[in-house]
N, C-alpha and C positions, 0 to 999 in steps of 0.2 A: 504494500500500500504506500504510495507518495503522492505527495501533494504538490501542485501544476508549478507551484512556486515556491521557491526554492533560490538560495543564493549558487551562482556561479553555471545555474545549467536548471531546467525547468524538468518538470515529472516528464513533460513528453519524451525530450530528450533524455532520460534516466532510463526509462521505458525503451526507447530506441536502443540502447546500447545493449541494456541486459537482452530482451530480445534476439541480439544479433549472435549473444552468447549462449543461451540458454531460450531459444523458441515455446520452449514447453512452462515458462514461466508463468505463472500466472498474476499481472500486473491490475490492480483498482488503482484507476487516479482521481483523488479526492482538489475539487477546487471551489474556491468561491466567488469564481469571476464565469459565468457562463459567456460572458462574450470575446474569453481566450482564446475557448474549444469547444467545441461539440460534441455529445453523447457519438455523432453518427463517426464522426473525425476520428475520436478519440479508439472506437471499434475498431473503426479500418486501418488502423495501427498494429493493431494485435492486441489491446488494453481492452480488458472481460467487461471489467463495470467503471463506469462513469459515475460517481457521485457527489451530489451540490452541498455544501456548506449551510449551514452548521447541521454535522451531526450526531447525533446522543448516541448514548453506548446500545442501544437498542439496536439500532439502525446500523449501526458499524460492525455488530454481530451478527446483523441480519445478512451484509454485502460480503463478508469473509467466509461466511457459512458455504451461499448462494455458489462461489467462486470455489472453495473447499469439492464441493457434492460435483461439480463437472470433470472433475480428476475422474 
C-alpha cells in the first residue's frame, strides 16, 4: 500500500518500479487528490485498488482483504 504522494518519487512511480521487478505484486494506491489519477489510470498500471482519502481502519481492512483473497 502507498500513497500517490510521497517525497522524491510518487506511489505511481513506486508502483512502476516494483512492478517491473516483481509483476505479481500486488500494489493499493491510497490518494487524496483524485485529480492526480484515476481509478481507471491507476488499473491500467497494474495497481489492484484505487482508494480516496481519508480512510478508517474499517475501510483499509476492507481494500487489503479485497487484494489479499485475489492471490
Amino acid at each position: 500500500m502507498t500513497d500517490y504522494t510521497m517525497p522524491q518519487m510518487t506511489g505511481v512511480d513506486l508502483a512502476r518500479e516494483v512492478l517491473m521487478i516483481r509483476p505479481d505484486m500486488p500494489i493499493i494506491l491510497c490518494t487524496g487528490f483524485s485529480e492526480m489519477i484515476s481509478e481507471e489510470k491507476a488499473k491500467a498500471l497494474g495497481i489492484l485498488e484505487f482508494v480516496m482519502k481519508p480512510l478508517n481502519r474499517s475501510d483499509t481492512a476492507q481494500v487489503i482483504r479485497r487484494v489479499l483473497d485475489r492471490r
